[in-house]
Backbone as JSON, one array per atom type, in Angstrom:
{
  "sequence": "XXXXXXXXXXXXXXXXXXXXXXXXXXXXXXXXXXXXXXXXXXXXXXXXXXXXXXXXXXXXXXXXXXXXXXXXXXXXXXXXXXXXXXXXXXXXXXXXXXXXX",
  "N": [[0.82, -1.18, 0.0], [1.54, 1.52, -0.85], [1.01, 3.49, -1.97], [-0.46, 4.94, -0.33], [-1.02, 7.73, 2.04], [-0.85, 9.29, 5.01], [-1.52, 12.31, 6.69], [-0.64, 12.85, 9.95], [-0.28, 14.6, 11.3], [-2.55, 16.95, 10.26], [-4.39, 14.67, 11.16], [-4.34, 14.54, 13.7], [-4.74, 17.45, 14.3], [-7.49, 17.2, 13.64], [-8.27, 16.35, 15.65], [-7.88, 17.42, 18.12], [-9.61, 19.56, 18.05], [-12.31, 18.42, 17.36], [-12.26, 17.63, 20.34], [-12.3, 19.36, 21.15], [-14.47, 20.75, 20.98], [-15.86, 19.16, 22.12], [-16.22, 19.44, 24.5], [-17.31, 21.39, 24.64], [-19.94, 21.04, 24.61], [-21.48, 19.65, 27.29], [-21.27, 21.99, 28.58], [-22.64, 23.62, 26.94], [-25.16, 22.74, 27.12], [-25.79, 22.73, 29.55], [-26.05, 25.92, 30.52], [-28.08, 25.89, 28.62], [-30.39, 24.4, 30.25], [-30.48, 25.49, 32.48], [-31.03, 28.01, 31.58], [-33.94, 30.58, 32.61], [-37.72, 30.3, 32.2], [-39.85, 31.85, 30.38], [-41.79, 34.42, 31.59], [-45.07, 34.43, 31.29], [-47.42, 35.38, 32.1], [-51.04, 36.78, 32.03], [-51.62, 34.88, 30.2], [-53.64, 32.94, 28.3], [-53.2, 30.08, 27.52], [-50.52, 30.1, 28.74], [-49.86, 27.78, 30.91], [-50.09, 25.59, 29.01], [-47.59, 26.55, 27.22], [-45.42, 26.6, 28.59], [-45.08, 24.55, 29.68], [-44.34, 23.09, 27.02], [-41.94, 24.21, 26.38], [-40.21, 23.44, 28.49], [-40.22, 20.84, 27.77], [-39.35, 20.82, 25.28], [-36.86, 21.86, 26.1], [-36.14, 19.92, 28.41], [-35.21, 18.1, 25.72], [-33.31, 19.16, 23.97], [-31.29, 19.57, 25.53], [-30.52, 16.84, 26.15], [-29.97, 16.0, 23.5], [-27.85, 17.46, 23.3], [-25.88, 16.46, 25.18], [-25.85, 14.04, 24.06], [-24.29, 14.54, 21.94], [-21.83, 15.46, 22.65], [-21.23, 13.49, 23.78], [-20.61, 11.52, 21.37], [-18.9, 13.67, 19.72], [-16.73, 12.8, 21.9], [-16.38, 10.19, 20.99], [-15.29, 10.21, 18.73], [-13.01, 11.81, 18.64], [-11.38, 10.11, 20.44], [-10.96, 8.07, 18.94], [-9.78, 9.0, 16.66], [-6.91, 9.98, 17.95], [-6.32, 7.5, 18.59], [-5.69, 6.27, 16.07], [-3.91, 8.09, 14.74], [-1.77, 7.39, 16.87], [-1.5, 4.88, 16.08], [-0.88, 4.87, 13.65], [1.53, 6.43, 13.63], [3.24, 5.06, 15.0], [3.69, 2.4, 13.57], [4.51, 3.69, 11.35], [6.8, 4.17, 12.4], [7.95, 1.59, 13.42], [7.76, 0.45, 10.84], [10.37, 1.85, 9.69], [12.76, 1.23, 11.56], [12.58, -1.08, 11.04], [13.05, -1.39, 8.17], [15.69, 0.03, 7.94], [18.96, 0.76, 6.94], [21.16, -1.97, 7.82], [23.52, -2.29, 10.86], [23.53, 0.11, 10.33]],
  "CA": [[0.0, 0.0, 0.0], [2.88, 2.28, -0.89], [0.02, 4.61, -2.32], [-1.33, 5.52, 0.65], [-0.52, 8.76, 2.87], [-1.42, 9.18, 6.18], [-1.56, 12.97, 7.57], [-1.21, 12.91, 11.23], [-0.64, 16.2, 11.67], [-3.99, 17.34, 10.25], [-5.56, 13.75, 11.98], [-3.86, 15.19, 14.78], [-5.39, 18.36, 14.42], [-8.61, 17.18, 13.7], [-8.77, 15.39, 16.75], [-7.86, 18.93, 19.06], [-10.72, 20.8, 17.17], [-13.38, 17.47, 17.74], [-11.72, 17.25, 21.44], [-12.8, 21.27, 22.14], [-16.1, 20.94, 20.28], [-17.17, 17.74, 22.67], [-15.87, 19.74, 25.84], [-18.4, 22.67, 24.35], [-21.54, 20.32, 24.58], [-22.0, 19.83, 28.35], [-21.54, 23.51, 28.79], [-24.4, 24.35, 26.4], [-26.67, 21.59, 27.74], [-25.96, 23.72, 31.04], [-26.76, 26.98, 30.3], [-29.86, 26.03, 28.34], [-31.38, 24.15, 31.08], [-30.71, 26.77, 33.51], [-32.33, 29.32, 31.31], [-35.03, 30.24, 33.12], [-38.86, 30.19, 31.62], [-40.18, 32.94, 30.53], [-43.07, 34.92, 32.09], [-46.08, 35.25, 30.13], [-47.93, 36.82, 33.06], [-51.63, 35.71, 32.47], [-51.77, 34.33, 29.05], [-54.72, 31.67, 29.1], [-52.14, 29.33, 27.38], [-49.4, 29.91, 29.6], [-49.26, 26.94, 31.11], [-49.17, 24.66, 27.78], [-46.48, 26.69, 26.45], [-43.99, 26.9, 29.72], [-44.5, 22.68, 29.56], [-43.81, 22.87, 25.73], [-40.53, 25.0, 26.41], [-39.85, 22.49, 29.4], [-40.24, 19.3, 26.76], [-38.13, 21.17, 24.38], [-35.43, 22.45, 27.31], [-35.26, 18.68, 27.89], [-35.39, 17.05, 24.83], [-32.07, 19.57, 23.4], [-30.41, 19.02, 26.71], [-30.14, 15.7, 26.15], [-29.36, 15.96, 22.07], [-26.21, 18.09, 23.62], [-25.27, 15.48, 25.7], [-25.31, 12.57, 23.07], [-23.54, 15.32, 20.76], [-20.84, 15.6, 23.35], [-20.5, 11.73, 23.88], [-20.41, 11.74, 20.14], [-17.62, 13.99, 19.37], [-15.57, 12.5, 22.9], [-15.66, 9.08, 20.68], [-14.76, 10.64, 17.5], [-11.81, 12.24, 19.3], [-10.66, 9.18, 20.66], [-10.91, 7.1, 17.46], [-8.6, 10.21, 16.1], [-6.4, 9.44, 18.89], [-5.95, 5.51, 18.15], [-5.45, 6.02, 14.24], [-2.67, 8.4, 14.89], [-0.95, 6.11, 17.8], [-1.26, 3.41, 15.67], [0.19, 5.23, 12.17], [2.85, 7.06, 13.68], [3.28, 3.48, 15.19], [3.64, 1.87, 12.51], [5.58, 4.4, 10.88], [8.26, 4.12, 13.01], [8.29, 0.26, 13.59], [9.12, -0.1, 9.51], [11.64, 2.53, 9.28], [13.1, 0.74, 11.88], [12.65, -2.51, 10.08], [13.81, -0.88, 7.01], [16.88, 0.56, 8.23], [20.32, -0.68, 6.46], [21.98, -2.66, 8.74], [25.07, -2.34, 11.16], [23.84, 1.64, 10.35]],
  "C": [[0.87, 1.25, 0.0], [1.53, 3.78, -1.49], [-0.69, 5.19, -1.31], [-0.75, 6.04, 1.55], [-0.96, 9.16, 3.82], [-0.93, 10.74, 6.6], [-1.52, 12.95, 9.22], [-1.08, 13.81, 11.52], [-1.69, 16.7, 11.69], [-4.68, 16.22, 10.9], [-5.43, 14.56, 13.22], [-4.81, 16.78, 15.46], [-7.04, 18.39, 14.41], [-9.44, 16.62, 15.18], [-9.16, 16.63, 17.81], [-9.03, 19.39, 18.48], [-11.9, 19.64, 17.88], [-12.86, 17.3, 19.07], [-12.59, 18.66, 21.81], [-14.2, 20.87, 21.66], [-16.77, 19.47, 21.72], [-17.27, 18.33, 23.96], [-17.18, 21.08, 25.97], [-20.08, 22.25, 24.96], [-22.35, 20.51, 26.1], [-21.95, 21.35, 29.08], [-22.63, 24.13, 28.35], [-25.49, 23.46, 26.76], [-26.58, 22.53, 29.12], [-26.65, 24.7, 31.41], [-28.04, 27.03, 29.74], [-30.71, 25.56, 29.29], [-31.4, 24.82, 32.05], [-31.24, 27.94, 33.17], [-33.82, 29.13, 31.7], [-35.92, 31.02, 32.14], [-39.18, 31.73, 31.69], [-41.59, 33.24, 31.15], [-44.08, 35.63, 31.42], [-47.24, 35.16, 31.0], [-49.64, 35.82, 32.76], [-52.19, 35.56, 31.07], [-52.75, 33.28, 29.37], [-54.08, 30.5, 28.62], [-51.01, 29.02, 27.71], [-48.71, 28.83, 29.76], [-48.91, 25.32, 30.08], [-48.13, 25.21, 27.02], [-45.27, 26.82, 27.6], [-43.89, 24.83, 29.27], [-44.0, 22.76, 27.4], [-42.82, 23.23, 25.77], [-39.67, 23.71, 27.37], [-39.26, 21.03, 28.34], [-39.01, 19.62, 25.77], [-37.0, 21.18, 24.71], [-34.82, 20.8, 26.86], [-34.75, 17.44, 26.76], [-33.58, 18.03, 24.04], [-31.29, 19.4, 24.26], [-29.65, 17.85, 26.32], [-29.75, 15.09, 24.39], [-27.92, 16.93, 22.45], [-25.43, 17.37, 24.03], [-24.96, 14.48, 25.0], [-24.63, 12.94, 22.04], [-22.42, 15.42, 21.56], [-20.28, 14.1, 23.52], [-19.97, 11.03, 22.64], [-19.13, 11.67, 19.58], [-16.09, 13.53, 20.34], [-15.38, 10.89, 22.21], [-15.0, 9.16, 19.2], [-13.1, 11.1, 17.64], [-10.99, 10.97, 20.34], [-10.29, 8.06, 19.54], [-9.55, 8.05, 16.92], [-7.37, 9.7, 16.51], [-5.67, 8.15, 18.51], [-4.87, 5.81, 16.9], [-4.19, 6.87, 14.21], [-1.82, 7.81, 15.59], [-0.68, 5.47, 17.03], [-0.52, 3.65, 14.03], [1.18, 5.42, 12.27], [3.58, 5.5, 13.91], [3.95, 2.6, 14.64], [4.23, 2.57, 11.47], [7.14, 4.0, 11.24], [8.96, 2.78, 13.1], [9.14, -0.24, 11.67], [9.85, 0.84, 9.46], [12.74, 1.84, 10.17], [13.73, -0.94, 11.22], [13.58, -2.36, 8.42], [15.24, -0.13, 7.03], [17.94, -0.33, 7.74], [20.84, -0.93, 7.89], [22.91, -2.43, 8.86], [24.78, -0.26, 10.56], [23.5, 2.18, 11.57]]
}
């Protein structure tokens, strides 16, 4: 497979970038569920739209969270595939080395 080129620098890099982005997730699942409800005073629908905001709160909450667990296995896969190229880089140059050099 002499045709085939392995970046790890940019894997490398892609991994840091998908590593910050997964660390982002449980922060914004935070702040949205701590935004508090708004006050719509005495609307006669009030209270089906505070539970519709509620359903929503938790239903993106928890699409942040499986977007964060997501990108923390994407960023470990990254991780591996570089370990295991550079890896493997190094083991045949080793192997390939003239001898007695």
């Amino acid at each position: 497979m002499d045709d085939i080129a392995y970046d790890t620098d940019t894997l490398e890099e892609a991994r840091t970038i998908v590593a910050g982005e997964a660390e982002r997730m449980p922060v914004l699942a935070d702040r949205w569920a701590a935004t508090p409800p708004p006050d719509l005073g005495g609307l006669d629908a009030a209270r089906a739209l505070l539970d519709a905001l509620a359903a929503l709160t938790r239903a993106l909450v928890a699409d942040l969270d499986a977007a964060g667990a997501r990108l923390r296995e994407a960023a470990r896969a990254l991780d591996a595939t570089v370990r295991l190229v550079r890896g493997t880089e190094g083991a045949n140059r080793e192997l390939l080395a003239p001898a007695g050099g």
